[in-house]
C-alpha positions as CSV (number, residue, x, y, z in Angstrom):
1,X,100.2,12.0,50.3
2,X,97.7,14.6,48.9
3,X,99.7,14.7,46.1
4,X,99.2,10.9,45.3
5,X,95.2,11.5,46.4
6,X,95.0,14.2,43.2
7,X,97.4,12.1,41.0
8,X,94.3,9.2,41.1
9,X,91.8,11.4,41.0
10,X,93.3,12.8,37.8
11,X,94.0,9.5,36.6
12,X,90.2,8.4,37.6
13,X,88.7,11.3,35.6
14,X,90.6,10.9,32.3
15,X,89.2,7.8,31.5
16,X,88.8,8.2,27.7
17,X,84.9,7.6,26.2
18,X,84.3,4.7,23.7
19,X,83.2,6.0,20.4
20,X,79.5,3.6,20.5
21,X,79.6,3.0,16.9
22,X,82.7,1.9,16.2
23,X,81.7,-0.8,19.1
24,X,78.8,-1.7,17.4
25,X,80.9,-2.0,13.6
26,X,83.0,-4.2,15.7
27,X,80.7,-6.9,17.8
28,X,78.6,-7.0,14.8
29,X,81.2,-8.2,13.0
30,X,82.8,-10.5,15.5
31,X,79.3,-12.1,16.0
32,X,78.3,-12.1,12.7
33,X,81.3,-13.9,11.2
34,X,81.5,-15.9,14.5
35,X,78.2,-17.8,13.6
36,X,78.9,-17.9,9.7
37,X,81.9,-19.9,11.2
38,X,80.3,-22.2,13.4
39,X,77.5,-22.7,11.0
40,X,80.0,-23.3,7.8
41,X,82.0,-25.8,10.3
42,X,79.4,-27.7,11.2
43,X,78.5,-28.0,7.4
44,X,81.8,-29.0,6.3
45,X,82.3,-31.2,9.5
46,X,78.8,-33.1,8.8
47,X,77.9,-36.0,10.5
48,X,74.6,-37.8,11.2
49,X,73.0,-35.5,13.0
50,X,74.8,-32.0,12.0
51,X,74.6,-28.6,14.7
52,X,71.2,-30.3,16.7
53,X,72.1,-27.6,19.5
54,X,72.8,-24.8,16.6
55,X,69.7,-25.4,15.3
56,X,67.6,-24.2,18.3
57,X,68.6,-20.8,17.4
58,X,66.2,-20.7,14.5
59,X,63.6,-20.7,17.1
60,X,65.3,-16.7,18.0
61,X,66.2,-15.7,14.1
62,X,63.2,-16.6,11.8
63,X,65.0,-18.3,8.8
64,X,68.2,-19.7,10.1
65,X,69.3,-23.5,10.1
66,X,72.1,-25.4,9.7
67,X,72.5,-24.9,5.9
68,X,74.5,-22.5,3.6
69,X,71.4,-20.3,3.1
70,X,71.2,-20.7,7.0
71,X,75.0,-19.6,7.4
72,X,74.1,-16.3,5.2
73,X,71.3,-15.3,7.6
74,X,72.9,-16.1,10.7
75,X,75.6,-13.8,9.5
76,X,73.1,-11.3,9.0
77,X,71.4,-11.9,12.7
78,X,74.4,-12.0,14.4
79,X,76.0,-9.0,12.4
80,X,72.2,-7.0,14.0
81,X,72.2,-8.4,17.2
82,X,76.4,-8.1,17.9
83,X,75.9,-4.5,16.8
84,X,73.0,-3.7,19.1
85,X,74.6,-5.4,22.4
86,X,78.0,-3.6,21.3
87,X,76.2,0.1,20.9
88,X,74.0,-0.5,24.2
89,X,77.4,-1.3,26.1
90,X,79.3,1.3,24.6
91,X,76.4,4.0,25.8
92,X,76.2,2.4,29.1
93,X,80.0,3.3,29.8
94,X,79.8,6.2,28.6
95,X,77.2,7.0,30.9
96,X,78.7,5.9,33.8
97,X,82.0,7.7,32.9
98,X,80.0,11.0,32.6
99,X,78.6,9.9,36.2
100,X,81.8,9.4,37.3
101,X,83.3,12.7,36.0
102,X,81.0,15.0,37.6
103,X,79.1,17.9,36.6
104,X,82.7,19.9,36.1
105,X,83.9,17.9,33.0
């Protein structure tokens, strides 16, 4: 049994770190694109009364509707904001990994 106790505790202390940046590259991107998407969707979709609930987030990002010039800026607001919520969870995890390591790693 105490060899199963320091086989998990290994296993619980080589968690590997998450490189922050690369996190950030990647939500940015992800939320970036994903609101150039719903944006240009909504455009192409059209309609009477085209993204009504989209449109509220211009009252957030200063510049951005439901248009093309809308879709470019939300891709820039989304690429800033993914990135930042990506880099803040990626240093939060490694925090609590180094917590979780002790002092000894």
């Amino acid at each position: 049994m105490a060899h199963k106790n320091r086989e998990t505790e290994t296993l619980s202390k080589a968690v590997a770190r998450i490189q922050a940046g690369v996190l950030a590259i990647t939500c940015g991107l992800i939320c970036g694109l994903g609101l150039f998407a719903m944006t240009a969707w909504l455009l192409v979709k059209g309609g009477s009364q085209v993204g009504q609930h989209l449109q509220l987030l211009g009252n957030y990002f200063i510049g951005y509707s439901v248009s093309w010039l809308g879709s470019v800026v939300g891709l820039i607001y989304g690429s800033l904001f993914g990135g930042l919520i990506g880099w803040g969870i990626g240093r939060v995890y490694n925090w609590v990994v180094t917590l979780r390591q002790g002092p000894e790693a």
